[in-house]
C-alpha positions as CSV (number, residue, x, y, z in Angstrom):
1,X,-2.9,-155.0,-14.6
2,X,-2.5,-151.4,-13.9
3,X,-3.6,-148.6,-15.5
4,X,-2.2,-145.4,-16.6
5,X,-4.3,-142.1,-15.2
6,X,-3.2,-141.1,-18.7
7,X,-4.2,-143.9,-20.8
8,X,-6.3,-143.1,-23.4
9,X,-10.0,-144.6,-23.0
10,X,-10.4,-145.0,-26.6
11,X,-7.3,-147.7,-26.0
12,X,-9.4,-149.3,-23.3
13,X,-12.7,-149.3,-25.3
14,X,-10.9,-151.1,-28.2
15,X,-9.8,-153.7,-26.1
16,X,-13.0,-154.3,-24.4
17,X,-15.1,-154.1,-27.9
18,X,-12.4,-154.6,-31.0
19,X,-15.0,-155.7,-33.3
20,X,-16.4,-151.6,-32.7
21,X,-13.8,-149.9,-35.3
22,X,-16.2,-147.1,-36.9
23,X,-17.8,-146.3,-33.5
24,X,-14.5,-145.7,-32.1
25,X,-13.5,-143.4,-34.7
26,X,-16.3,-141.2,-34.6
27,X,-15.6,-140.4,-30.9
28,X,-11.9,-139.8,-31.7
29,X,-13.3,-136.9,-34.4
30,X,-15.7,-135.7,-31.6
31,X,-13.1,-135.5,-29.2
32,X,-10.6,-134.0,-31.6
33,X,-13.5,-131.3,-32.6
34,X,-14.1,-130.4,-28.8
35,X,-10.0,-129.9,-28.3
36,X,-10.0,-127.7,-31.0
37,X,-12.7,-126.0,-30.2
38,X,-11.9,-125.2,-26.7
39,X,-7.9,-124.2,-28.1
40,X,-9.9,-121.8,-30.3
41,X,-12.4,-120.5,-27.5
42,X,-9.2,-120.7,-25.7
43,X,-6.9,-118.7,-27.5
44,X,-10.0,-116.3,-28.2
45,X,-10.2,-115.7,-24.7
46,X,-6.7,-114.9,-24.1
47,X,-6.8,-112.7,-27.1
48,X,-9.8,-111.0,-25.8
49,X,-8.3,-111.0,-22.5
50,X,-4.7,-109.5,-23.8
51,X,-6.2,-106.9,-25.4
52,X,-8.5,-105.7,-22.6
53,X,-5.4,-105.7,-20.3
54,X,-4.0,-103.9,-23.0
55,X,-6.9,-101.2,-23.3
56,X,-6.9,-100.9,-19.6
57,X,-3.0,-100.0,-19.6
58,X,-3.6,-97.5,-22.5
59,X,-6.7,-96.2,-20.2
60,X,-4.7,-95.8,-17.2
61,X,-2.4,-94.2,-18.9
62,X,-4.9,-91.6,-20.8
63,X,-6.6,-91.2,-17.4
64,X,-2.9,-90.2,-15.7
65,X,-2.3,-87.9,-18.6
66,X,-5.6,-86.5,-18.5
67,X,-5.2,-85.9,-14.8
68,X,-1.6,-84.6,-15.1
69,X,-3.1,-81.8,-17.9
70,X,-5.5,-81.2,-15.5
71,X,-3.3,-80.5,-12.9
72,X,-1.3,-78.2,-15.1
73,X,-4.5,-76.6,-16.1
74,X,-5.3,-76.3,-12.8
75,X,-2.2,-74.9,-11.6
76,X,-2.1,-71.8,-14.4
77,X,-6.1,-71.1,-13.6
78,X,-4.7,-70.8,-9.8
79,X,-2.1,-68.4,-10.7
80,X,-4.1,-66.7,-12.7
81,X,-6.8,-66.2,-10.2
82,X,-3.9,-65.6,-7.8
83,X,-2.8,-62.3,-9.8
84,X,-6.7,-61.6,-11.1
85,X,-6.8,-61.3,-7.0
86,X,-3.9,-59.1,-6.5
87,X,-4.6,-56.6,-9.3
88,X,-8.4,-56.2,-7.9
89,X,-6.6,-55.8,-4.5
90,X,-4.4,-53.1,-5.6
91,X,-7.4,-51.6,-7.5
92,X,-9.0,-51.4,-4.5
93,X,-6.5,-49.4,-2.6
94,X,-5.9,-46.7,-5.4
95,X,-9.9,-46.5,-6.0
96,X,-9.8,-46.0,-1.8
97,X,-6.8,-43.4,-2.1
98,X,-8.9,-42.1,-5.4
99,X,-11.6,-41.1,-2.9
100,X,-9.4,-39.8,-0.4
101,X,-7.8,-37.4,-2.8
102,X,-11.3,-36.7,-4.4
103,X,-12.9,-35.9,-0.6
104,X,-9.5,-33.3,0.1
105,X,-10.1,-31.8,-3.6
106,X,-14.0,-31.1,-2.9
107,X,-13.2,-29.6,0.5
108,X,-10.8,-27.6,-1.0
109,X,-12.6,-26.3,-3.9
110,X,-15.2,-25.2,-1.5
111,X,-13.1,-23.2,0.7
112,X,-11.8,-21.2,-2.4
113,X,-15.4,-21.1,-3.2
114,X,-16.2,-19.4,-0.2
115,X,-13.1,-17.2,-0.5
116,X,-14.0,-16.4,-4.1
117,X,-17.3,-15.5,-3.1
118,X,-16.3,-13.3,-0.3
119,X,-13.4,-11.4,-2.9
120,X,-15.7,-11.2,-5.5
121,X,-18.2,-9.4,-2.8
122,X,-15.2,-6.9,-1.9
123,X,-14.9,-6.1,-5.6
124,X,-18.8,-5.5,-5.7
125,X,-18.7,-3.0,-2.5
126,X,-15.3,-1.4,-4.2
127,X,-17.2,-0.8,-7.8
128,X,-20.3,1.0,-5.6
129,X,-18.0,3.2,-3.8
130,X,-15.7,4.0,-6.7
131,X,-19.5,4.6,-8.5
132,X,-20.4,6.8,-6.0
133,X,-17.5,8.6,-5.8
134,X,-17.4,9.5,-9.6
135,X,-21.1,10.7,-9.1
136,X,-20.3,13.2,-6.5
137,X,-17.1,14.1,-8.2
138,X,-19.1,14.8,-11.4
139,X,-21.8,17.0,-9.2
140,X,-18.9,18.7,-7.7
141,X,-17.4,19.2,-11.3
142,X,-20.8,20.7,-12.4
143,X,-21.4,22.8,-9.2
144,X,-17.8,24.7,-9.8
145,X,-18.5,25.0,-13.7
146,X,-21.1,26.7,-12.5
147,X,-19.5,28.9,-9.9
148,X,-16.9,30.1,-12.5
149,X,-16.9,29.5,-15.9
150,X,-14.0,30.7,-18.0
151,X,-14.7,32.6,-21.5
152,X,-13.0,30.9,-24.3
153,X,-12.1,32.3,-27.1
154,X,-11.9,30.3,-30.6
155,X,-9.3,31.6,-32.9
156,X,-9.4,30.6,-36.4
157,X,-6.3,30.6,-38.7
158,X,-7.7,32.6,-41.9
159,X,-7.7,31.6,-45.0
160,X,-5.4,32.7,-47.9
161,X,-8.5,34.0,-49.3
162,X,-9.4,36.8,-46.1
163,X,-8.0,40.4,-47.4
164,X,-5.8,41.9,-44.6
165,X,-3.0,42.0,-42.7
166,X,-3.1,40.2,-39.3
167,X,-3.6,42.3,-36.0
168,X,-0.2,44.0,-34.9
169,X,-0.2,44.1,-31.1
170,X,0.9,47.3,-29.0
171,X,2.6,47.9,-26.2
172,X,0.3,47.0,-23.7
173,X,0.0,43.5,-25.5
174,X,2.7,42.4,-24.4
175,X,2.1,42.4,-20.9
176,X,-0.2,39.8,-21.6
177,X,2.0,37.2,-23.1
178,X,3.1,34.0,-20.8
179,X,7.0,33.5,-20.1
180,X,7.7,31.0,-22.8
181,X,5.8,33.4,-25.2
182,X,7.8,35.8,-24.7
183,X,10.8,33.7,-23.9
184,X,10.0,32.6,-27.8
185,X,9.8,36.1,-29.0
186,X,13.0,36.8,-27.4
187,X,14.8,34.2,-29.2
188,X,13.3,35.0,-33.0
189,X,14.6,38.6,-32.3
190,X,18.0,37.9,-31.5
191,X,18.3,34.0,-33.1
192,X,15.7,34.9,-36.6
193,X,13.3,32.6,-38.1
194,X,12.8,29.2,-37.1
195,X,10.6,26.3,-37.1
196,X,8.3,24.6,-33.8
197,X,10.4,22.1,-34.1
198,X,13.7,23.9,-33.8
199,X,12.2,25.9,-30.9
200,X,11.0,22.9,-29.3
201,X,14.6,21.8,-29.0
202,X,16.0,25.0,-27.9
203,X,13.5,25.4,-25.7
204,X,13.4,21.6,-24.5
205,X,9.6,21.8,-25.7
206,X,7.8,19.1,-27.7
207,X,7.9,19.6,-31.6
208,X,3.3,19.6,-30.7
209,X,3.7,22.3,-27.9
210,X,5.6,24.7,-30.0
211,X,3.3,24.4,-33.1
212,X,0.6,25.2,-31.3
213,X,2.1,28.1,-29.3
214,X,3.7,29.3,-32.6
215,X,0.3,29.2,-34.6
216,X,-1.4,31.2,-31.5
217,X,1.0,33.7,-31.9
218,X,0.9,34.3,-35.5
219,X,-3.1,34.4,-35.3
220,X,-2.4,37.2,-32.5
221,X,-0.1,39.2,-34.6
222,X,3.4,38.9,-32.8
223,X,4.9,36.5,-35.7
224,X,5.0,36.3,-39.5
225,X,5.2,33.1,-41.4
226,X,8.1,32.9,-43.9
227,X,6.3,29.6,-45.4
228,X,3.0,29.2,-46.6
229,X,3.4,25.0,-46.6
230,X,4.9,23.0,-43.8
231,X,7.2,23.2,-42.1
232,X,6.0,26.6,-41.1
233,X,9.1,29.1,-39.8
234,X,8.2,31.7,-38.1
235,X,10.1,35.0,-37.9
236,X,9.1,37.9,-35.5
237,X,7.3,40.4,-36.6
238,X,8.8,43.9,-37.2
239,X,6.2,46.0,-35.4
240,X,6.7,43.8,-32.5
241,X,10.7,43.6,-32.5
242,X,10.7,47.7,-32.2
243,X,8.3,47.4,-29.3
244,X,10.5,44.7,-27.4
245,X,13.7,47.1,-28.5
246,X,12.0,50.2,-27.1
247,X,11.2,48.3,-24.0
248,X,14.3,46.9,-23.3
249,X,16.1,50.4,-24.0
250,X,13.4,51.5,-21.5
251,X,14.7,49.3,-18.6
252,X,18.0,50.3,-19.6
253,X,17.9,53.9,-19.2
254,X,15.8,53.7,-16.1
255,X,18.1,54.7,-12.9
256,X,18.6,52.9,-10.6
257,X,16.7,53.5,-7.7
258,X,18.3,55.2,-4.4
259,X,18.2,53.1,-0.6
């Protein structure tokens, strides 16, 4: 008789020992138990096993994200550092050209430092000799007040108050008056009264000049005031009119004389 490699042994053992029933179906239990438990440890394993295959998948695949962030990371710290770079190079060259221009700058703020100095030393010397020269001008000023110093006389315009007529001049008086003075006189005799101001123009005089020559004459007798408030007018005073008449009729009748 052959046997099946697959036959069961329980099969065998039952037909060795039929009369041992219950001891033959506690080893079938057993063996049942041990299947089932090594189908559970079994299917515990491959559980345990399919899910560490599966954590390792989801690790490999967090660890290539992970690296691929890091490379992106990586890559904007780079270009950062790569323009961080180029702005401290180009920081560089303007703080070299800053010096550059600072250097030139120094140099030439002490050239016009020296030329300053030197211009402001000029303007020292000029001051001294301009100084001097006003002190010797003012002993030369002193030394001819000295030599000849002229008499002035102060007229004062009197007051309504003072009794008397003002001074009438005489003929020899008038040899002491100036051109325009008597140029002045000329025109109130033949022209009548008239103000400084009006003289001024016909005599192409300022309106000042005239009141001041006009009040000089009328202190000295040779005009009469028509007004006692300004304007003042001025005529020519009778006693002096005959005296320029008779002089005038004077040169007239003079011959002429013989060559």
């Amino acid at each position: 008789m052959i046997l099946s490699p697959y036959c069961d042994v329980t099969g065998i053992e039952e037909v060795k020992a039929p009369n041992d029933s219950g001891s033959g179906i506690a080893l079938d239990l057993v063996t049942v138990a041990v299947d089932l438990l090594s189908v559970a440890v079994l299917i515990i394993v491959v559980f345990l096993g399919s899910r560490t295959l599966r954590a390792f998948g989801q690790s490999r695949q967090a660890v290539a994200e992970s690296a691929s962030l890091l490379g992106i990371i990586v890559s904007s710290l780079t270009s950062r550092v790569q323009a961080s770079e180029s702005l401290v190079s180009d920081f560089g060259v303007r703080l070299d050209a800053f010096d550059e221009r600072t250097s030139h700058v120094e140099s030439v703020q002490s050239s016009l430092r020296a030329c300053y100095l030197q211009v402001l030393r000029h303007l020292q010397d000029a001051l001294s000799n301009d100084k001097r020269l006003i002190l010797e001008l003012e002993q030369m000023k002193v030394k001819l007040s000295a030599i000849q110093q002229p008499r002035i006389v102060v007229r004062s315009e009197p007051s309504p108050e003072q009794a008397g007529p003002l001074p009438v001049p005489s003929e020899n008086l008038l040899a002491n008056l100036t051109p325009t003075e008597r140029h002045t006189l000329d025109i109130l005799r033949s022209e009548g009264g008239k103000s400084p101001p009006e003289l001024g123009r016909r005599m192409k005089k300022s309106r000042e000049h005239m009141a001041r020559l006009m009040k000089k004459l009328y202190l000295d007798g040779y005009v009469d005031r028509e007004s006692n408030h300004p304007p003042f007018k001025y005529k020519l005073n009778d006693r002096v009119g005959s005296i320029l008449e008779n002089s005038e009729k004077s040169v007239t009748a003079e011959p002429p004389e013989k060559v």
